[in-house]
NUGUPA-346947 format. One record per residue (C-alpha): z, x, y. Coordinates in steps of 0.2 Angstrom, whole numbers, padded with zeros to 4 digits, always signed. Each point is the difference from the previous one (the first is absolute). Last residue first. Example, Ala and Ser with C-alpha at 12.3 -4.5 7.8 and 13.67 -1.06 7.14 Angstrom:
2
+0036+0068-0005
+0003-0006-0017
This chain:
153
+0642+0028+0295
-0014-0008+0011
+0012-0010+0011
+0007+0017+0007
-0016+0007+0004
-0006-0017+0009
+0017+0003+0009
-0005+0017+0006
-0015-0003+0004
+0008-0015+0011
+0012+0010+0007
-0014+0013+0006
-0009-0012+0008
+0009-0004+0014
+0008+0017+0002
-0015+0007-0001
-0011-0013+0011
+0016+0002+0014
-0002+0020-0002
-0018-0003+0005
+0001-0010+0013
+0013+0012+0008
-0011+0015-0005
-0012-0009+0008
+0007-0003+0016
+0006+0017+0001
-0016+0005-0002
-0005-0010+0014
+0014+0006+0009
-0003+0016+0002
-0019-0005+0003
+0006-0009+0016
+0012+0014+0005
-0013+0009+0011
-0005-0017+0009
+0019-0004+0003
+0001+0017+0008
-0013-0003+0011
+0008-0016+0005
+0017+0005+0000
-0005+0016+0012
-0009-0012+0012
+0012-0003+0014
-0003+0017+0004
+0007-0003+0021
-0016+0004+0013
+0004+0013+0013
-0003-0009+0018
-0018-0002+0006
+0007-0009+0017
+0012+0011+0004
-0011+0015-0006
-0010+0006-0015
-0013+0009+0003
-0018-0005+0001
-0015+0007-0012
-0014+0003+0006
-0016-0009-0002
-0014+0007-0009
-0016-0010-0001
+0001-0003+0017
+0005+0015+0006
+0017+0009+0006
-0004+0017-0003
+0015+0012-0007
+0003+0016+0008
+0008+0015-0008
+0011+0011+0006
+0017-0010-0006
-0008+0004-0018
+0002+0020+0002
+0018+0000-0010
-0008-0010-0014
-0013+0015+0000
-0019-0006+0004
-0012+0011-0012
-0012-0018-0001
+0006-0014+0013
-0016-0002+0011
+0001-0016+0007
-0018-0006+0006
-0009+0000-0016
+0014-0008-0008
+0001-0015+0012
-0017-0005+0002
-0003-0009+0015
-0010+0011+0013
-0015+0005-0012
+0005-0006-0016
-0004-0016+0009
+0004-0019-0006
+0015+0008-0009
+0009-0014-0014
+0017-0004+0005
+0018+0011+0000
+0013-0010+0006
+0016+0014+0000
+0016-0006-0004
+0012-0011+0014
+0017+0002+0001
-0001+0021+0001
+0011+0014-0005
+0003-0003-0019
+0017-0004-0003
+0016+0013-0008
+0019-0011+0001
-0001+0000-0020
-0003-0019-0007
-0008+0006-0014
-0015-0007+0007
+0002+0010+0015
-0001+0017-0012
-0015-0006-0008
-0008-0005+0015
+0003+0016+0008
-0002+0012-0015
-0021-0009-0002
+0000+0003+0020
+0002+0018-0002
-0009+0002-0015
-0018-0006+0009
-0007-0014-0007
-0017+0000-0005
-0016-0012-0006
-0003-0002+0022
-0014-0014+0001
-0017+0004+0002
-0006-0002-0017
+0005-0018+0000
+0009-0005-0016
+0019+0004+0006
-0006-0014+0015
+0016-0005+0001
+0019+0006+0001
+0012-0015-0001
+0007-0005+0016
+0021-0004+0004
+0000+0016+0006
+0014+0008-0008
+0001-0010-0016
-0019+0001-0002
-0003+0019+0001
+0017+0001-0012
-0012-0011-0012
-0013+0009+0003
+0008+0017-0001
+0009-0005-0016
-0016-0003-0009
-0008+0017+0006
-0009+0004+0011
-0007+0020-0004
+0005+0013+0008
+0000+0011+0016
């Protein structure tokens, strides 16, 4: 498990077309597993790997820790990756499975990648603007130092 990160959300968002919420309510998963982290760089790269659901999981607020609360019902500590098919996840209110992907949840297409990368090269070419600006105001200036310099001797 990790962290999200930037790139999650915004992968997160290009896949389902929903931004993660409610990152500020304690009851909220704070972790990606790697697993899904490798998927959704992998398909943003255009590579044929997906994530196995169309629809995430819709996690809410537990109105009983009793019968409702999800990690108090799934016990996941010393499970194996090759034991994960044994376990069994609740459906409940404040935990909604995830659905796969089907005909009518087909792969989503990264349409975003120009965007992102777009948002990533907006300081590049910040800079570049003003080193452009900046070469402009020496070049512009320059020849006039130079001239005053000139019309001094």
């Amino acid at each position: 498990m990790q962290n999200i990160t930037e790139f999650v959300n915004r992968a997160y968002h290009a896949y389902f077309k929903v931004k993660l919420g409610d990152q500020d309510k304690s009851w909220a998963p704070h972790k990606v597993c790697k697993s899904c982290v490798e998927l959704l760089r992998s398909w943003s790269k255009g590579k044929e790997k997906h994530l196995p659901f169309g629809i995430p999981m819709i996690w809410r607020e537990s109105k009983s820790h009793f019968d409702d609360w999800y990690f108090c019902m799934v016990n996941v500590m010393g499970c194996k990756k090759s034991d994960r098919h044994l376990l069994n996840y609740p459906n409940l209110e404040s935990a909604i499975r995830p659905v796969p992907h089907c005909s009518d949840l087909p792969v989503p297409i990264f349409t975003e990648f120009l965007g992102l990368m777009m948002m990533k090269m907006v300081p590049i070419l910040q800079k570049s603007m003003i080193m452009t600006v900046n070469m402009m105001l020496i070049f512009e200036v320059l020849p006039r130092s130079l001239l005053s310099l000139t019309k001094r001797n």
